[in-house]
C-alpha positions in Angstrom: -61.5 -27.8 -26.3 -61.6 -24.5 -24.5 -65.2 -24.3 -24.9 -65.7 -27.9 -24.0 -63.5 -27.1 -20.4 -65.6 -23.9 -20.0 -68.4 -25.7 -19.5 -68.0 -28.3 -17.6 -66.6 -25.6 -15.5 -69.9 -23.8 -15.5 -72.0 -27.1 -14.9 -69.6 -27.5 -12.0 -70.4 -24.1 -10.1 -73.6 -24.5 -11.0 -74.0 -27.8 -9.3 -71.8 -26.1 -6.7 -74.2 -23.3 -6.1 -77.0 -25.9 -5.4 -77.0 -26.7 -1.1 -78.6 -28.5 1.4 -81.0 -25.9 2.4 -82.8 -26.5 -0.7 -83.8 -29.9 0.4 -84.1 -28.7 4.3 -87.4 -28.6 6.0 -87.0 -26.1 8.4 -90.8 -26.9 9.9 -90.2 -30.5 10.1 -86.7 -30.0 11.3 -85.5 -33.0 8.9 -84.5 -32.8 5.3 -86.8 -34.1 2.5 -86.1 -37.9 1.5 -86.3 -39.3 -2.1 -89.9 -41.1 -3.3 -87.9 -44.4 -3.3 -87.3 -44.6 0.4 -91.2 -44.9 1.1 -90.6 -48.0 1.1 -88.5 -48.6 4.2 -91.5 -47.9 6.4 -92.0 -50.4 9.1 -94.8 -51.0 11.4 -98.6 -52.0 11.4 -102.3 -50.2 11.7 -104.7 -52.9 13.7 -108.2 -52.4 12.4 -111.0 -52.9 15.6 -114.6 -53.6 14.2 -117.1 -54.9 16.8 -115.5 -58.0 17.2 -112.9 -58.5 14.6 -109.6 -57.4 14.6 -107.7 -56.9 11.0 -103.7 -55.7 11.1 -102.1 -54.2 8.4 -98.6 -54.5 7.8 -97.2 -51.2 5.7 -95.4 -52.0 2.8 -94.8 -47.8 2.4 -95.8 -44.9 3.8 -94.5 -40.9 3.5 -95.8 -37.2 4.3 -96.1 -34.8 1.3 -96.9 -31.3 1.4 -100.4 -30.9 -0.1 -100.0 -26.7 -0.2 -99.5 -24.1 2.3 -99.3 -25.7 5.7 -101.8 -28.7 4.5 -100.0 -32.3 4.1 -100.9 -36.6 3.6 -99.6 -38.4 6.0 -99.9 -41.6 3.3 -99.7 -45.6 4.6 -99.9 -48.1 1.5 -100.4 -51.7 2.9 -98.7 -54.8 2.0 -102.4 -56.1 1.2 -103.2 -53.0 -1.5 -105.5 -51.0 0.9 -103.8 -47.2 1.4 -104.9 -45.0 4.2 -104.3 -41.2 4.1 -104.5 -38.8 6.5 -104.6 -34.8 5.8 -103.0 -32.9 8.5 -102.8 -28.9 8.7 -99.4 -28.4 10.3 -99.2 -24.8 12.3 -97.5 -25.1 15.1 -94.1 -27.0 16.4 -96.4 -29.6 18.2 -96.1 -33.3 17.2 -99.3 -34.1 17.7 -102.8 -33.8 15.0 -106.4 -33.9 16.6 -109.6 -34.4 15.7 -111.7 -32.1 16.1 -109.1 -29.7 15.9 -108.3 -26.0 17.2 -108.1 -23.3 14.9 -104.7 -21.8 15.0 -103.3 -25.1 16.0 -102.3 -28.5 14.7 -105.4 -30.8 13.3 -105.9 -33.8 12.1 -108.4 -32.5 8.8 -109.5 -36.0 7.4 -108.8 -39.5 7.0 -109.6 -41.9 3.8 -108.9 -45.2 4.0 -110.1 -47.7 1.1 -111.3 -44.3 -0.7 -114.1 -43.8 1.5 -113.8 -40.9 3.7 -113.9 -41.5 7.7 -116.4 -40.2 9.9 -114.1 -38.9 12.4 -114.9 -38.7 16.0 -112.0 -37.9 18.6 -108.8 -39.0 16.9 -105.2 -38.2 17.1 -102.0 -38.7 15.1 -98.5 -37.9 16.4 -95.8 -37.2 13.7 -92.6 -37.2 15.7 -89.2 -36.5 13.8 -86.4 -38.4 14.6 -83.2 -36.4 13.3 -80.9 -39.8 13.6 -82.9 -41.3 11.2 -84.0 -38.5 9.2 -87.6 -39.4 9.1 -91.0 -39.8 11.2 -92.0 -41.8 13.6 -96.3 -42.0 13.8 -98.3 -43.0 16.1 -102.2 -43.4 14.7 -105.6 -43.6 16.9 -109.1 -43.3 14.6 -112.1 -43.2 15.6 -115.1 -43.3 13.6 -118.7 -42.6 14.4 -119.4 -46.3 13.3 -117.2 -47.3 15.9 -114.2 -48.4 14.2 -110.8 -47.8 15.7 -107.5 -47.9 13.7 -104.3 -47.8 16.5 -101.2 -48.6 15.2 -97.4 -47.1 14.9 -95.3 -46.6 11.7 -91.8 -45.9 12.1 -89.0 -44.3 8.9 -91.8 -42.7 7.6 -90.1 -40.2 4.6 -91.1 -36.2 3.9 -91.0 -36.4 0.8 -92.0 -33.1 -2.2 
């Protein structure tokens, strides 16, 4: 018995030793969400080709740290389609552009339908938003075949 209340007294501190900071993002200045809320994401990303226009409505999205200072900004579509952007995060900026400045912020790539994008003048903003504990984003791709993607996706995650 003695050995039994020992420990579950030890699991106790242990658990008790564990705080928030491990799941705080001091760069993002929000804490990291669970996988599951992905799926909370709301918003849409309106595809501009010559004369059509396609909208996709997100079903999830979420940023996860890809190494270093390198993360995917992911957007998975209520249609299947998933469009993910790589982002080099450096400095407290919201905002990701393409062609980017060394030593700064930049937008990296964008694949979307697994074919990479031919970027040309694009942006992304990433904005936290502390009372929600997640990002709002703001997308604008442009593509040397003259496609544009525009579109905003709010209670976007950070997930690990």
């Amino acid at each position: 018995m003695k050995t039994t209340l020992s420990l579950l007294l030890l699991l106790l501190a242990m658990l008790g030793a564990c705080t928030t900071e491990d799941t705080l993002s001091p760069l993002w200045g929000i804490d990291f969400s669970s996988e599951t809320s992905s799926g909370f994401a709301m918003g849409s990303v309106d595809q501009y080709k010559a004369d059509t226009k396609t909208i996709y409505l997100v079903k999830a999205a979420n940023v996860r740290c890809a190494g270093e200072d390198n993360y995917i900004l992911s957007y998975t579509f209520e249609s299947g389609e998933l469009l993910e952007l790589t982002i080099i995060k450096r400095t407290t900026s919201s905002d990701y552009m393409f062609p980017g400045v060394e030593g700064e912020n930049q937008l990296l790539s964008a694949v979307f339908k697994g074919e990479n994008l031919n970027l040309v003048n694009s942006k992304v903003t990433v904005q936290p938003r502390t009372d929600e504990n997640k990002f709002a984003t703001i997308t604008k791709l442009q593509t040397l075949d003259e496609v544009v993607f525009a579109g905003s996706i709010a209670r976007v995650p950070l997930v690990k």
